[in-house]
C-alpha positions as CSV (number, residue, x, y, z in Angstrom):
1,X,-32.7,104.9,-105.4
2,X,-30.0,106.6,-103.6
3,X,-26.8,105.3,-104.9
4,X,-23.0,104.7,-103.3
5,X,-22.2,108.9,-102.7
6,X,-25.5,109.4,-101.5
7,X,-25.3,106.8,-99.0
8,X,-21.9,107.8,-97.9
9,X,-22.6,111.8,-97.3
10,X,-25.8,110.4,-94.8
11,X,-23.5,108.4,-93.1
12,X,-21.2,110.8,-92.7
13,X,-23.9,113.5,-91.5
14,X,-25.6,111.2,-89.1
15,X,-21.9,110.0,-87.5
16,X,-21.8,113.8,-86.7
17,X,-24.4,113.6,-84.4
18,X,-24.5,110.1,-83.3
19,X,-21.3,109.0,-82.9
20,X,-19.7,108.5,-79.4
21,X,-23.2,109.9,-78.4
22,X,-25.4,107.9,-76.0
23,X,-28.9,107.3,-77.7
24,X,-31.3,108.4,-74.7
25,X,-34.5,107.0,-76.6
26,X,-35.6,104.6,-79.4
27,X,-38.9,105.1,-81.8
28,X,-39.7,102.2,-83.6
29,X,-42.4,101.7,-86.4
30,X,-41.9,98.3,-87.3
31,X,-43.3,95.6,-84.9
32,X,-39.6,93.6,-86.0
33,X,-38.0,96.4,-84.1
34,X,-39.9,96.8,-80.4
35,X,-37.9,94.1,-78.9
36,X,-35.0,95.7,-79.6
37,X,-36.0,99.1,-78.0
38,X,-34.8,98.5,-74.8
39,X,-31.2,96.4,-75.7
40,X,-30.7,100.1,-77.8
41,X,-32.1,102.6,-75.5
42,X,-29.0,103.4,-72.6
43,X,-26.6,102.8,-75.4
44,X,-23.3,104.7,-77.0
45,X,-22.8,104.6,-80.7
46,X,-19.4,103.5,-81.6
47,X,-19.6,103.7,-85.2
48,X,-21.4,104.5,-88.1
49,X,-20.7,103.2,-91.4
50,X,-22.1,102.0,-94.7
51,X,-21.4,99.4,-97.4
52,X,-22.9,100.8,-100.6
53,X,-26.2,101.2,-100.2
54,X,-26.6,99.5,-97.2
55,X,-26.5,102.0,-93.8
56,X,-24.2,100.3,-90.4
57,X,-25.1,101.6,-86.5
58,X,-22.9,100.3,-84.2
59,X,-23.6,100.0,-80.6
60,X,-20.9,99.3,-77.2
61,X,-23.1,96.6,-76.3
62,X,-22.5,94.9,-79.8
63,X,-25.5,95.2,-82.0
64,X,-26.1,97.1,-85.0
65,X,-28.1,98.2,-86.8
66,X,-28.9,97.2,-90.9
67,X,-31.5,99.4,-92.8
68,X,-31.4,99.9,-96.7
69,X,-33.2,103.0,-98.3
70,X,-34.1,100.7,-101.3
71,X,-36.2,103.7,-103.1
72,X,-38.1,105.5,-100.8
73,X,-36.0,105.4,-97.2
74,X,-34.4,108.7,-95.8
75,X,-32.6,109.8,-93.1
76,X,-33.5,112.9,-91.5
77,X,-31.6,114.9,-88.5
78,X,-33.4,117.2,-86.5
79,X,-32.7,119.0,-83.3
80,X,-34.1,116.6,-80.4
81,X,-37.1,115.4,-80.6
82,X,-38.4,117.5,-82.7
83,X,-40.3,115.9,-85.5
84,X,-40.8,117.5,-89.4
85,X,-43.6,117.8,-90.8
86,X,-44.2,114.9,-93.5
87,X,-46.8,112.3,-94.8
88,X,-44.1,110.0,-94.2
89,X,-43.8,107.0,-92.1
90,X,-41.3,106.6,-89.7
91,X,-39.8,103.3,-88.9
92,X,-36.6,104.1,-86.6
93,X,-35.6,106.9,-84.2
94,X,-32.4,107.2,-82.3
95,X,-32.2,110.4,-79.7
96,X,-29.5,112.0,-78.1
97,X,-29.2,115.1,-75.7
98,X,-29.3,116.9,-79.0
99,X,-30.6,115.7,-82.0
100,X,-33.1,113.0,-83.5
101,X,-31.8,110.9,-86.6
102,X,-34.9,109.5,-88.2
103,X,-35.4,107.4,-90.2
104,X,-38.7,107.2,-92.7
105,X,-40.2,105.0,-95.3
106,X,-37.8,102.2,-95.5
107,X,-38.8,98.9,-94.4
108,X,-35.2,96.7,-94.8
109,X,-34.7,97.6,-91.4
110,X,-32.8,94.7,-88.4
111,X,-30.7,94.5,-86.0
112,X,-27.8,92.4,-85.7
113,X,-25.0,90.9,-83.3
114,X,-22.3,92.9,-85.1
115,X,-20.3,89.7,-85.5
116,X,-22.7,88.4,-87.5
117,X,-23.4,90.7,-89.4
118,X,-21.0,88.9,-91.9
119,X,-24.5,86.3,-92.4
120,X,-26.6,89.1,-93.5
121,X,-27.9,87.9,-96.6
122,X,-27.4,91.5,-98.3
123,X,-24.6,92.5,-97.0
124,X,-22.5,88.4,-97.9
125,X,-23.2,89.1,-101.7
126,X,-21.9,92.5,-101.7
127,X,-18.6,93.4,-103.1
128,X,-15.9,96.0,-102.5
129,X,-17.5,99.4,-101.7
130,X,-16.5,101.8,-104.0
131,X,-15.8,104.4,-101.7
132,X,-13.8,102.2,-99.5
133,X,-10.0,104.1,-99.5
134,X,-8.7,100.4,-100.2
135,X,-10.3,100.2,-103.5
136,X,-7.8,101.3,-105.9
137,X,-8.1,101.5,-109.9
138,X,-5.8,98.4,-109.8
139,X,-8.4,96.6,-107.6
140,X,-11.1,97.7,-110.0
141,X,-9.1,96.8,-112.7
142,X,-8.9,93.2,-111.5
143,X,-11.9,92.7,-110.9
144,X,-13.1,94.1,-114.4
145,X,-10.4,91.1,-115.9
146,X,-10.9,88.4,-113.7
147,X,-13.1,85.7,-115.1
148,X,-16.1,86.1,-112.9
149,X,-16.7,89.6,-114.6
150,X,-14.9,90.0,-117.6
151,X,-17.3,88.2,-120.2
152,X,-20.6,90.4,-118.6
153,X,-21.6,93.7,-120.6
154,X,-20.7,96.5,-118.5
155,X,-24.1,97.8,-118.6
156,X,-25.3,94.9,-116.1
157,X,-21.9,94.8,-114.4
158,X,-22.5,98.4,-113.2
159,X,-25.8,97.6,-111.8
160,X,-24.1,94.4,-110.1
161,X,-23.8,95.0,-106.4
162,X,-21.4,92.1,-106.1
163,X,-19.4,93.7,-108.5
164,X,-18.5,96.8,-106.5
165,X,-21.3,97.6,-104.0
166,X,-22.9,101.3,-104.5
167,X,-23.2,101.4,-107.7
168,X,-26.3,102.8,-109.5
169,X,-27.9,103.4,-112.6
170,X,-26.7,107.0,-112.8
171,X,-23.2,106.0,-112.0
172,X,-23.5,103.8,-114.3
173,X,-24.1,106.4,-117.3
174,X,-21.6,108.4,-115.9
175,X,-18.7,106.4,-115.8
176,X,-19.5,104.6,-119.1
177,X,-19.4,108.4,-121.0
178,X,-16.4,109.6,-118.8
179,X,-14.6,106.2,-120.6
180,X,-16.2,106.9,-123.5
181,X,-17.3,103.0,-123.8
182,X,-20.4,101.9,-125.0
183,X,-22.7,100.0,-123.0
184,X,-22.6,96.6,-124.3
185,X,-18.9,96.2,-124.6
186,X,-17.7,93.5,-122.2
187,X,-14.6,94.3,-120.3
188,X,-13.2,91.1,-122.6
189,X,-13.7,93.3,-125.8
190,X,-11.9,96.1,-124.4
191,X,-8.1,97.1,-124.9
192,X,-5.7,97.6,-122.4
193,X,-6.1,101.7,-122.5
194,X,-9.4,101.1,-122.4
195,X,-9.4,99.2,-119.2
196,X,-7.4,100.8,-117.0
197,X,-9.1,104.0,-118.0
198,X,-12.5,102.8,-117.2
199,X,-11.3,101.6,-114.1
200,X,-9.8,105.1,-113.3
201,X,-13.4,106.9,-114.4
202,X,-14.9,104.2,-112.2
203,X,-13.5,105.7,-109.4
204,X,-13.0,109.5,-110.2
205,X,-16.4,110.1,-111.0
206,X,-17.8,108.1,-107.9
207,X,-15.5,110.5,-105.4
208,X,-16.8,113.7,-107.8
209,X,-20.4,112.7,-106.9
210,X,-19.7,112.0,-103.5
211,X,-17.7,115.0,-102.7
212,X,-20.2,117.2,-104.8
213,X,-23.2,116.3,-103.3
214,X,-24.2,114.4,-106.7
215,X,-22.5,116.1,-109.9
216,X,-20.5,114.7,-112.3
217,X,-19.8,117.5,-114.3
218,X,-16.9,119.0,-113.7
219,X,-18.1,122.5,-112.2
220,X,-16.4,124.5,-109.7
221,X,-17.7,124.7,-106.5
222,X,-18.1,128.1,-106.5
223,X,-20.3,128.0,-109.6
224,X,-22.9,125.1,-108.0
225,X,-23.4,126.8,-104.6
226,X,-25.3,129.1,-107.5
227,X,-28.0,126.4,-109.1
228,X,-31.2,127.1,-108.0
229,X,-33.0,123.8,-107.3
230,X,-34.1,124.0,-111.0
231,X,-30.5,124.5,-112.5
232,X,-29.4,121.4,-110.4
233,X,-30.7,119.0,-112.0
234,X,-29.6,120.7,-115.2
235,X,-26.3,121.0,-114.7
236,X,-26.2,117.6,-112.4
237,X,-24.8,115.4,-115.6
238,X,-22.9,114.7,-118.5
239,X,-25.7,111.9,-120.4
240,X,-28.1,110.7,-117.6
241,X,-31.7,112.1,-117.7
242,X,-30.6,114.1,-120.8
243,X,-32.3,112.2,-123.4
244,X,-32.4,114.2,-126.8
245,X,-30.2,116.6,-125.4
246,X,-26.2,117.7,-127.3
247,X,-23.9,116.1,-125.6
248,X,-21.5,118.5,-123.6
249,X,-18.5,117.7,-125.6
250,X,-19.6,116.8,-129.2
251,X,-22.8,118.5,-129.3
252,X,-24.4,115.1,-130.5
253,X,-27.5,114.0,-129.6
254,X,-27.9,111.6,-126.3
255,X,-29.6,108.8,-126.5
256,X,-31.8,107.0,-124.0
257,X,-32.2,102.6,-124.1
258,X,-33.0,100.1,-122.0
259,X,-30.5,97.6,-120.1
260,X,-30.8,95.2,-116.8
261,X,-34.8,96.6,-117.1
262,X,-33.5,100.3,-116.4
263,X,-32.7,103.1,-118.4
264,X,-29.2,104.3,-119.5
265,X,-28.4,107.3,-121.4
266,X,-25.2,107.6,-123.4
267,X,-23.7,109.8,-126.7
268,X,-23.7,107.8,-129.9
269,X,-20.6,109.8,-131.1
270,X,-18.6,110.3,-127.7
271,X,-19.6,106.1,-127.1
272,X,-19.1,104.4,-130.7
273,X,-20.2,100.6,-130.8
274,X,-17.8,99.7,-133.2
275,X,-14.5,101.7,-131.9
276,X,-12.3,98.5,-131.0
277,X,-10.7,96.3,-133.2
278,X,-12.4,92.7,-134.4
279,X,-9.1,91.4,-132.8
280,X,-10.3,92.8,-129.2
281,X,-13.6,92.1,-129.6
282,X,-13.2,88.1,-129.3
283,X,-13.7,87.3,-125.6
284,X,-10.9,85.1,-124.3
């Protein structure tokens, strides 16, 4: 499932083309959508946004649209009306003079009065989006020590959308390694170095995905605009999908478990279970 950066670079590619544009023509392939085709057709776009994983149009006439890859969605943009070839099925299609933005395989797909959007039964439970400029290591930080959160293992809080929305499972690897924390310490078991630099990794490795179009790693630009599709993924992470594999700092090998019913990868040496005193590890 795409995850928090990959939502945010689509958003930010499809308010290129559609923002401040007038959408000349609606496709719909969900029966929910057709009554909606004409209130959208005629219409400007005034915004385009996301909330983690969840995708916001916003229209002059004050709807938006709500649609949520969940695991197979994707947005595509093409010039106008021309359609790709692909065994996909398309469930939304907004037009301008110029370009199509299309929308295939998703099916959590409605349209809202925008002022109500706040009802949405997704978007209510969500919490602060991690790539919102307002969320700060201080606000993570708080929120990692505040009683709702701080007696949950950080290998379900990092799944929990209510905790900071657009998080994902490879984020969560990520940002666990960059702390160098193990999985099933609880924010309660951690000291006060240990805290504020998780929350710092929270956020730094987040923006690195984002503004790297998915790595982690820390590799120059220069040197990714070199990966062959292959060498991508290779090169993509620090732990996740690199089961059995050294770790990139300590050469030890990664490990691979379960938690929340989804895999997590982490380094034994880099990650110690037991690297906390028994004085910390007494939740409050």
């Amino acid at each position: 499932m795409p995850e928090g950066p990959e939502i945010r670079q689509s958003a930010d590619a499809l308010a290129n083309v559609l923002q401040n544009q007038k959408i000349n023509k609606v496709t719909v392939g969900l029966q929910s959508l057709k009554p909606f085709q004409s209130q959208l057709s005629g219409q400007r776009v005034t915004q385009v946004s996301c909330r983690g994983k969840a995708m916001l149009l916003h229209f002059d006439n004050d709807l938006s649209i709500y649609s949520h890859n969940q695991l197979y969605g994707r947005w595509v943009i093409v010039p106008f009306d021309e359609l790709p070839e692909t065994n996909r099925s398309l469930r939304l299609g907004l037009h301008t003079d110029e370009h199509s933005a299309l929308l295939y395989s998703a099916s959590d797909i409605s349209v809202w009065p925008r002022e109500k959007l706040s009802e949405h039964p997704f978007l209510r439970k969500l919490g602060p989006d991690i790539l919102n400029q307002t969320v700060t290591p201080e606000v993570i930080l708080q929120r990692l020590t505040s009683s709702q959160f701080r007696n949950r293992s950080l290998a379900a809080l990092y799944l929990d959308q209510g905790f900071l929305a657009g998080m994902g499972n490879y984020l969560r690897s990520e940002i666990l390694f960059f702390a160098g924390i193990y999985p099933d310490k609880k924010p309660a078991h951690l000291s006060d170095e240990q805290i504020n630099h998780l929350a710092e990794q929270t956020l730094q490795v987040t923006y690195r995905s984002y503004e790297t179009g998915g790595y982690t790693t820390s590799i120059s630009a220069s040197v990714r605009a070199l990966h062959s599709a292959a060498e991508y993924e290779a090169e993509r992470f620090m732990v996740f999908d690199r089961e059995g594999q050294p770790c990139r700092r300590c050469n030890e090998t990664i490990l691979r478990a379960e938690r929340s019913s989804r895999r997590i990868y982490f380094c034994p040496q880099c990650q110690r279970s037991n690297d906390v005193s028994a004085a910390n590890d007494s939740p409050a």
